[in-house]
GUDREN-237388 format. One record per residue (C-alpha): residue number from 1; residue in one letter; x, y, z. Coordinates in steps of 0.05 Angstrom, whole numbers. Layout:
NODE,resi,resn,u,v,w
NODE,NUM,A,X,Y,Z
...
//
This chain:
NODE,resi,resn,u,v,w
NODE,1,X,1591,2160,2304
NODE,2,X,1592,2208,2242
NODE,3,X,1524,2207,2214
NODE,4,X,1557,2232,2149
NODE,5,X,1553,2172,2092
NODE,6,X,1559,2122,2153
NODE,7,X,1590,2055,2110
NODE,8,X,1558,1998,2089
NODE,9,X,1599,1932,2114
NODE,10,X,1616,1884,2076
NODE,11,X,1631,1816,2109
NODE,12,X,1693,1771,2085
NODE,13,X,1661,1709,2071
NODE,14,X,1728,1667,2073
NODE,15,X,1737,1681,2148
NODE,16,X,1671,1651,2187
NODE,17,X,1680,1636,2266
NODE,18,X,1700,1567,2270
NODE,19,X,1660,1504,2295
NODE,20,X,1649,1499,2371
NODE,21,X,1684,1430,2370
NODE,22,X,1748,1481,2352
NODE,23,X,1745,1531,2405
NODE,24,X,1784,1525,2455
NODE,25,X,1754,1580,2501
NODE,26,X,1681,1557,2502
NODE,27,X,1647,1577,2551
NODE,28,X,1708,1616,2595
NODE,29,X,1690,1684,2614
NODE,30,X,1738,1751,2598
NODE,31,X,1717,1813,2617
NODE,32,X,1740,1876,2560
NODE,33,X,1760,1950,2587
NODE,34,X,1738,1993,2531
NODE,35,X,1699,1996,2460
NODE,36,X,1749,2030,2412
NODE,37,X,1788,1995,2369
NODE,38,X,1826,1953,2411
NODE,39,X,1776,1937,2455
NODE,40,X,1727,1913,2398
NODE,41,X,1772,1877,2360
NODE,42,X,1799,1840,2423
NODE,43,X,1719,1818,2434
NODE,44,X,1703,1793,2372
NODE,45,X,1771,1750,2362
NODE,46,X,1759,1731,2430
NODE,47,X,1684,1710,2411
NODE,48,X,1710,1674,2347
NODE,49,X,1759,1631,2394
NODE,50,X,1695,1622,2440
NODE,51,X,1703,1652,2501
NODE,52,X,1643,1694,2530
NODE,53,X,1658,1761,2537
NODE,54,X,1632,1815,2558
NODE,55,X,1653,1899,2550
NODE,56,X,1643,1954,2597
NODE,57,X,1648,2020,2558
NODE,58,X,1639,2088,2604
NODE,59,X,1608,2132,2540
NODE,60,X,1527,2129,2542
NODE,61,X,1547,2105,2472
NODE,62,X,1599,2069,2421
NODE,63,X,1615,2125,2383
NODE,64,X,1677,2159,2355
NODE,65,X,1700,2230,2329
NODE,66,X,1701,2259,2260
NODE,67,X,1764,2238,2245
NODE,68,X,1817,2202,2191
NODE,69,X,1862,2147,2210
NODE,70,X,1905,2097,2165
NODE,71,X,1902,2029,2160
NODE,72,X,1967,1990,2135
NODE,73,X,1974,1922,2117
NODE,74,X,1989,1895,2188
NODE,75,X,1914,1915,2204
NODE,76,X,1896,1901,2149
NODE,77,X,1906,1828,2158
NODE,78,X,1884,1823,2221
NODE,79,X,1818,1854,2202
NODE,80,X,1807,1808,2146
NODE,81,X,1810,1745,2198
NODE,82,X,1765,1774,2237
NODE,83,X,1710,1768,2177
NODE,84,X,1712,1840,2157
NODE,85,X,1738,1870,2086
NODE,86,X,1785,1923,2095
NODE,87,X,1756,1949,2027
NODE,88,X,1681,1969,2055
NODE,89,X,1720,2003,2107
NODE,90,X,1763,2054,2072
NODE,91,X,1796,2066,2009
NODE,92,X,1860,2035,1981
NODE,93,X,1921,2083,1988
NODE,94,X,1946,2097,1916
NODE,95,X,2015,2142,1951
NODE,96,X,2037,2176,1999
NODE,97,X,2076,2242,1980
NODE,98,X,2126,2280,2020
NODE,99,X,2135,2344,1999
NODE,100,X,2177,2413,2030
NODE,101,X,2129,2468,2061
NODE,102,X,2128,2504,1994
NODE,103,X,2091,2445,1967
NODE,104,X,2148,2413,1918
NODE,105,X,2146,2348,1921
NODE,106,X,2204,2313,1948
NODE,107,X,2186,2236,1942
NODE,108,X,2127,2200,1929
NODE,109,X,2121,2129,1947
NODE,110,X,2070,2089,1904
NODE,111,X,2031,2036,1949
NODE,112,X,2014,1969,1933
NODE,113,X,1944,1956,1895
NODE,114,X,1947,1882,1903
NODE,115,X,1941,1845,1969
NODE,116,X,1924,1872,2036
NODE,117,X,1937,1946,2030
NODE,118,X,1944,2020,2054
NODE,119,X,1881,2038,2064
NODE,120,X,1848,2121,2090
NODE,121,X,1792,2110,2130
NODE,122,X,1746,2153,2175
NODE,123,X,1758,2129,2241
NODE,124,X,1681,2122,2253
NODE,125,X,1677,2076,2194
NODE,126,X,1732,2023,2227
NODE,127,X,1689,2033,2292
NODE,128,X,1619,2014,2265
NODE,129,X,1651,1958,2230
NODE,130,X,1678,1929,2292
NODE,131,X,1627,1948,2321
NODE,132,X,1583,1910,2282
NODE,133,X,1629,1849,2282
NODE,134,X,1625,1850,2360
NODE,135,X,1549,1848,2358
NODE,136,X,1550,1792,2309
NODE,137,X,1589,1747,2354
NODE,138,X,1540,1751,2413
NODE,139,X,1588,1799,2461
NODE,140,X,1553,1844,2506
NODE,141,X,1573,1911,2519
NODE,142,X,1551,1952,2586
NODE,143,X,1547,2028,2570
NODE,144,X,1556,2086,2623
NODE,145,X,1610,2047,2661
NODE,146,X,1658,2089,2675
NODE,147,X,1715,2048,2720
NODE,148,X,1734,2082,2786
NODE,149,X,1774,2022,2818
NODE,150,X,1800,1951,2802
NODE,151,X,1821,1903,2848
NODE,152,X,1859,1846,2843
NODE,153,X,1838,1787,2884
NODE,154,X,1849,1712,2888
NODE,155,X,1795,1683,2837
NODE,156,X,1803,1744,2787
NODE,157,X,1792,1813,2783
NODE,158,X,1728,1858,2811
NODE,159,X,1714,1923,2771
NODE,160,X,1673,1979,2815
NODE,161,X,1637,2033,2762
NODE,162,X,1626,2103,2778
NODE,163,X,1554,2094,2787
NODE,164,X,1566,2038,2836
NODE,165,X,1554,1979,2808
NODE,166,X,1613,1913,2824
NODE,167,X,1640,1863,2770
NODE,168,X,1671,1806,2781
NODE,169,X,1703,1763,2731
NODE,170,X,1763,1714,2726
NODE,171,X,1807,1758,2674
NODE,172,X,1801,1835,2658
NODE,173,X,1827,1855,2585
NODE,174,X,1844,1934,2589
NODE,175,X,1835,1960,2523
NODE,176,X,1809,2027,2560
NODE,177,X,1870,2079,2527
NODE,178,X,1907,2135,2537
NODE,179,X,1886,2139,2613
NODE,180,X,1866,2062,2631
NODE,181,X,1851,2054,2703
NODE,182,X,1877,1980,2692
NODE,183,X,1951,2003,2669
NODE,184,X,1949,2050,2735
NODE,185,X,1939,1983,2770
NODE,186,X,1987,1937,2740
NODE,187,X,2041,1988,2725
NODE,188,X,2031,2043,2777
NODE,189,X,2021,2113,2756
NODE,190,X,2071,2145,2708
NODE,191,X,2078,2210,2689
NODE,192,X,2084,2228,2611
NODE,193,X,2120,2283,2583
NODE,194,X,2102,2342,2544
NODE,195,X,2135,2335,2475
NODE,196,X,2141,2406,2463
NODE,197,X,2096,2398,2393
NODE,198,X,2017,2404,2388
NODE,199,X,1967,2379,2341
NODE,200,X,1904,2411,2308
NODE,201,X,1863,2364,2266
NODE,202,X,1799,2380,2230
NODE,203,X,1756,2351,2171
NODE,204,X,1734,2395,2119
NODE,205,X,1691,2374,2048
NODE,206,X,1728,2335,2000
NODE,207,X,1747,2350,1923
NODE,208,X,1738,2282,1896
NODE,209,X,1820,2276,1890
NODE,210,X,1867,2223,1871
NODE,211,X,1868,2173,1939
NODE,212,X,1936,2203,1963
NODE,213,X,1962,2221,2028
NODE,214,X,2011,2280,2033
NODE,215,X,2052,2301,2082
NODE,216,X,2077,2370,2080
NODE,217,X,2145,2380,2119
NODE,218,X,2165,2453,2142
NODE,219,X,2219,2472,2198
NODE,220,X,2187,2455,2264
NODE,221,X,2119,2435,2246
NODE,222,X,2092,2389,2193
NODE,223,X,2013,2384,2155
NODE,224,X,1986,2322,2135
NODE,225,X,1929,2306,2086
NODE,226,X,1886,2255,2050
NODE,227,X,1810,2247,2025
NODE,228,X,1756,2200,2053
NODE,229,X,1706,2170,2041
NODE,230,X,1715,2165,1965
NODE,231,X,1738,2240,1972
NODE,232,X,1676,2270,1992
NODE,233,X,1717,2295,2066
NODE,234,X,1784,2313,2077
NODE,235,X,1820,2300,2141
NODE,236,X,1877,2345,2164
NODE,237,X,1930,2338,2220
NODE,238,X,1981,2398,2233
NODE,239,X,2034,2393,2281
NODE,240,X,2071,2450,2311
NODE,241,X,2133,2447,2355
NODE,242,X,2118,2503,2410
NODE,243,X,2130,2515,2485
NODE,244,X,2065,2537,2505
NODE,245,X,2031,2476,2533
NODE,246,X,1972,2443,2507
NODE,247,X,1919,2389,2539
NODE,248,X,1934,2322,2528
NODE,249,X,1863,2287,2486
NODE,250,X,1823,2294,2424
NODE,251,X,1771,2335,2438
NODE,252,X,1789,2414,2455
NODE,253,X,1766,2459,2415
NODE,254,X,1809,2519,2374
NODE,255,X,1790,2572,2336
NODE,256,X,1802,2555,2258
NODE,257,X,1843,2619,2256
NODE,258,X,1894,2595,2304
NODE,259,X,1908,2533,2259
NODE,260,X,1916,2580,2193
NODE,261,X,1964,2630,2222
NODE,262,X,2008,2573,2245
NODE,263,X,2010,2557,2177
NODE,264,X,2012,2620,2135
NODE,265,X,2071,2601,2106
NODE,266,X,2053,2542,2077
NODE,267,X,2047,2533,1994
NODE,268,X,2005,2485,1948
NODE,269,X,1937,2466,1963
NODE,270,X,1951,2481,2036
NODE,271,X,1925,2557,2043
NODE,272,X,1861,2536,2005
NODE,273,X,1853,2469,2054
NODE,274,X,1859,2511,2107
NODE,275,X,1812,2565,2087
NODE,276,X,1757,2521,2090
NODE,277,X,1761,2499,2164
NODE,278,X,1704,2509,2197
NODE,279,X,1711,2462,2263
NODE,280,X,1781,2447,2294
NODE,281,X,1812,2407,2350
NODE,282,X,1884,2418,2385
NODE,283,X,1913,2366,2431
NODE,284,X,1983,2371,2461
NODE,285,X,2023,2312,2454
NODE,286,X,2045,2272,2502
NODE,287,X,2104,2222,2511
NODE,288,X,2088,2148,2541
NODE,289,X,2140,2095,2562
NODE,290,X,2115,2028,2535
NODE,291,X,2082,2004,2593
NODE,292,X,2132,1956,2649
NODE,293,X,2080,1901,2665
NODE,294,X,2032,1881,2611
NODE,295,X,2004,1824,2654
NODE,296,X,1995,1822,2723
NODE,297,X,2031,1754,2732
NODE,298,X,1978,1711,2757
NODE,299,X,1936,1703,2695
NODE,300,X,1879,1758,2723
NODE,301,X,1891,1819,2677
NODE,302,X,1925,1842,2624
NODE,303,X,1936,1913,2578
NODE,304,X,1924,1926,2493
NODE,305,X,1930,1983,2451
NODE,306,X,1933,2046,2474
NODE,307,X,1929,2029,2552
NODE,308,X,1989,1988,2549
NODE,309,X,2042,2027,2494
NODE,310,X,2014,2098,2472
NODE,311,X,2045,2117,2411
NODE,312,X,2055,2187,2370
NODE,313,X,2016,2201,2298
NODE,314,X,2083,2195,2267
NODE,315,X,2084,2131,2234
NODE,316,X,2002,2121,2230
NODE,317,X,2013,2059,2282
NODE,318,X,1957,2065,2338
NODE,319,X,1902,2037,2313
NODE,320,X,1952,1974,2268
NODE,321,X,1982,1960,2335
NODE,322,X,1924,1952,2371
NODE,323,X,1892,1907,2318
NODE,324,X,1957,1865,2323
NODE,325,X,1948,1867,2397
NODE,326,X,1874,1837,2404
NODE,327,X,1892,1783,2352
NODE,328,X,1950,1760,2401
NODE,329,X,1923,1767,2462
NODE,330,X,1862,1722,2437
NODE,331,X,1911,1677,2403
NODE,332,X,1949,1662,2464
NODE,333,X,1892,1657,2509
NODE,334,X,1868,1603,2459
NODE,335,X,1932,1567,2454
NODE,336,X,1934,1556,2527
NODE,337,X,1869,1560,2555
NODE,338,X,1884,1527,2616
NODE,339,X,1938,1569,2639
NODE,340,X,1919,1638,2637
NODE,341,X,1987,1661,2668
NODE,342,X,2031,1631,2614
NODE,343,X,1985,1655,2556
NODE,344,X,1990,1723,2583
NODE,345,X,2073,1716,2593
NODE,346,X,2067,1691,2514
NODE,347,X,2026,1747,2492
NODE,348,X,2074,1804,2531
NODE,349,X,2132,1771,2498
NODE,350,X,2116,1775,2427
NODE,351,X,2091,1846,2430
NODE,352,X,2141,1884,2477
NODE,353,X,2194,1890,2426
NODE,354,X,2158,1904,2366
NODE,355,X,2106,1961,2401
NODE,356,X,2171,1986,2436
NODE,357,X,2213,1993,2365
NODE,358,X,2144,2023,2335
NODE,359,X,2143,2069,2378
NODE,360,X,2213,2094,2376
NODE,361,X,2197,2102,2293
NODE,362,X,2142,2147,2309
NODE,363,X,2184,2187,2358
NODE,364,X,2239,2194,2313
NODE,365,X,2200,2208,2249
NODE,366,X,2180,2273,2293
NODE,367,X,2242,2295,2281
NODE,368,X,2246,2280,2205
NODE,369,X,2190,2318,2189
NODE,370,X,2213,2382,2218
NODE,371,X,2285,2401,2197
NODE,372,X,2304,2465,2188
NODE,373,X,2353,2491,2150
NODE,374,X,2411,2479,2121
NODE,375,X,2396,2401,2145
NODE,376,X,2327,2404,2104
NODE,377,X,2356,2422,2036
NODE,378,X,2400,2371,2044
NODE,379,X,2363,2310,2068
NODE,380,X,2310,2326,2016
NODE,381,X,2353,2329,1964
NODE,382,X,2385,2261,1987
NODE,383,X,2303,2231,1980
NODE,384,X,2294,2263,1917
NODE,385,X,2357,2222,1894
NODE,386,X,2338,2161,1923
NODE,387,X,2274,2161,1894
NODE,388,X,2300,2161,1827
NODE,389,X,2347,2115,1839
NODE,390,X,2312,2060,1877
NODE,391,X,2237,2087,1876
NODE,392,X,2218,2026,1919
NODE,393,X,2273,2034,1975
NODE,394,X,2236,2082,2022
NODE,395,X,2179,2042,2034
NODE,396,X,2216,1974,2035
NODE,397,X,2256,2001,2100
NODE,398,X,2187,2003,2135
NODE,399,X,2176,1930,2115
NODE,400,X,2180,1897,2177
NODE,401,X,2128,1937,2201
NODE,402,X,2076,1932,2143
NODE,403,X,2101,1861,2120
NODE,404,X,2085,1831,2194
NODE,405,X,2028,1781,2196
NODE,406,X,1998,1769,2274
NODE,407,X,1948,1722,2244
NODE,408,X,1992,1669,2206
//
């Protein structure tokens, strides 16, 4: 975890666990693949319904990288039922701005200031809160186990570690991402595809600025911005359409030179932002198929998040979907906790076809954001109009996304 103004939590006192006399998985065990978001979310709604869960997480500890991430009113929700205030964790989204390479701004879409919200947050911050949360409810977490093999048997699941230790347990919940052993299992492996683009992302200090994210669009490659923590950082994600092939993950280092001759030709506050890298990251990125089988069938396992429908950056949906996805899953599971295999069946169903269209967004908002010419001057002049005609219209056509409530 960032050490870097590390967040104090606020807890939502409307949203306590409720009495044991109300919850319906008392006492039944569920064993959780993973400690990022999904993973501790899925714990500590699990926990709330009662069941007794436990994680295994193969880092030596639960940590996460310097690094922004947004929060929309989907996740938002779903982390206010789970006791915590979305408000402690980042700050409240006053717009998000596109605007042409040059730095002119095309539209800017004014978010709402009332209700849950759009939210910037340091992805460390969300993790410490859930993190937290998870403590609170009494799960316990097993560190250093990394997962070399699952097998399925007739009374559940057993997990063997890389340091050779065996778990057993009645249900395994694989929240364990990009690569999860667990969707190898139920869904066989499947090979993603190169997307042709790449991503650097860095943090650099912040200029106290107005809580906005912008998104700078150029032909073939794209910069996006915003402040957090109150302003005091500044995350950064550049994307680049390019043959050369990049690693797939978070964590490769570049040289901060690379990143600003990509993007010499960019305007505004860009050049500056970019002058002040220090530290960067590149990552290739990859193309998933929403995963086949999210259950195994027989009420023993089951995928989440990242392991089951691995999404591009495109429409800020990872970490919202995988929020969504714990509160289901532990939904179901409560809703039928005597037959595993039809809670699971309930929980694929109501999230196949919504990860599956968010997913498609993000793909195609890889496009949007990279026209060239004489498509760009044209489609940005048809946003430009629309946003002084109906200022409101842009963001109401993602409303099914933002306006979706899991938790209701």
């Amino acid at each position: 975890m960032s050490k870097d103004n590390p967040p104090t939590t606020e807890r939502n006192t409307q949203d306590r666990p409720a009495p044991d006399t109300a919850r319906p998985l008392s006492g039944r065990p569920a064993l959780v693949l993973g400690a990022g978001v999904a993973g501790l979310a899925l714990a500590t709604a699990l926990r709330r319904f009662g069941a007794d869960v436990s994680i295994l997480e193969q880092a030596p500890q639960i940590t996460e990288v310097g690094a922004g991430l947004q929060i929309s009113p989907n996740g938002a929700r779903v982390l206010a039922a789970l006791g915590l205030n979305p408000d402690s964790i980042g700050d409240r989204t006053e717009a998000v701005e596109l605007r042409d390479h040059g730095g002119r701004l095309v539209t800017r879409l004014a978010m709402p200031q009332d209700g849950p919200g759009f939210y910037l947050s340091h992805r460390a911050d969300l993790i410490a809160a859930l993190e937290q949360a998870m403590r609170e409810a009494g799960t316990r977490v097993q560190l250093l186990q990394k997962v070399e093999r699952i097998a399925l048997t007739d009374t559940g699941a057993r997990i063997r570690t890389a340091i050779g230790t065996d778990h057993d347990t009645p249900l395994v919940l694989g929240a364990d991402g990009l690569h999860s052993a667990l969707r190898t299992t139920l869904d066989g492996p499947r090979e993603p595809f190169f997307t042709g683009q790449v991503a650097w992302r860095a943090l650099i200090p912040g200029d106290g600025g107005a809580r906005v994210a912008q998104v700078f669009m150029g032909p073939g490659q794209h910069l996006v911005s915003y402040p957090l923590r109150g302003g005091t950082l500044r995350n950064i994600v550049a994307v680049q359409e390019r043959r050369v092939w990049a690693e797939e993950g978070w964590n490769h280092s570049d040289e901060p030179s690379a990143l600003q001759s990509a993007f010499r030709g960019f305007g505004g506050p860009v050049p500056g932002w970019l002058d002040a890298v220090r530290e960067v990251y590149l990552w290739g990125l990859f193309r998933h198929p929403v995963t086949r089988n999210w259950h195994d069938g027989k009420g023993r396992a089951a995928l989440l998040g990242d392991a089951a429908h691995p999404t591009l950056p495109f429409m800020a949906q990872g970490a919202n979907m995988a929020l969504e996805d714990a509160w289901v899953l532990a939904r179901s599971l409560a809703a039928k906790p005597d037959d595993r295999t039809a809670a699971l069946r309930d929980y694929a169903a109501a999230r196949h076809e919504r990860v599956s269209r968010v997913v498609g967004m993000a793909n195609a908002n890889a496009r949007n954001y990279h026209l060239r010419a004489p498509i760009a001057p044209f489609a940005h002049g048809l946003l430009r109009l629309a946003d002084r005609v109906a200022p409101t219209l842009a963001l109401k056509r993602f409303s099914w996304i933002y306006d979706h409530d899991v938790t209701r």
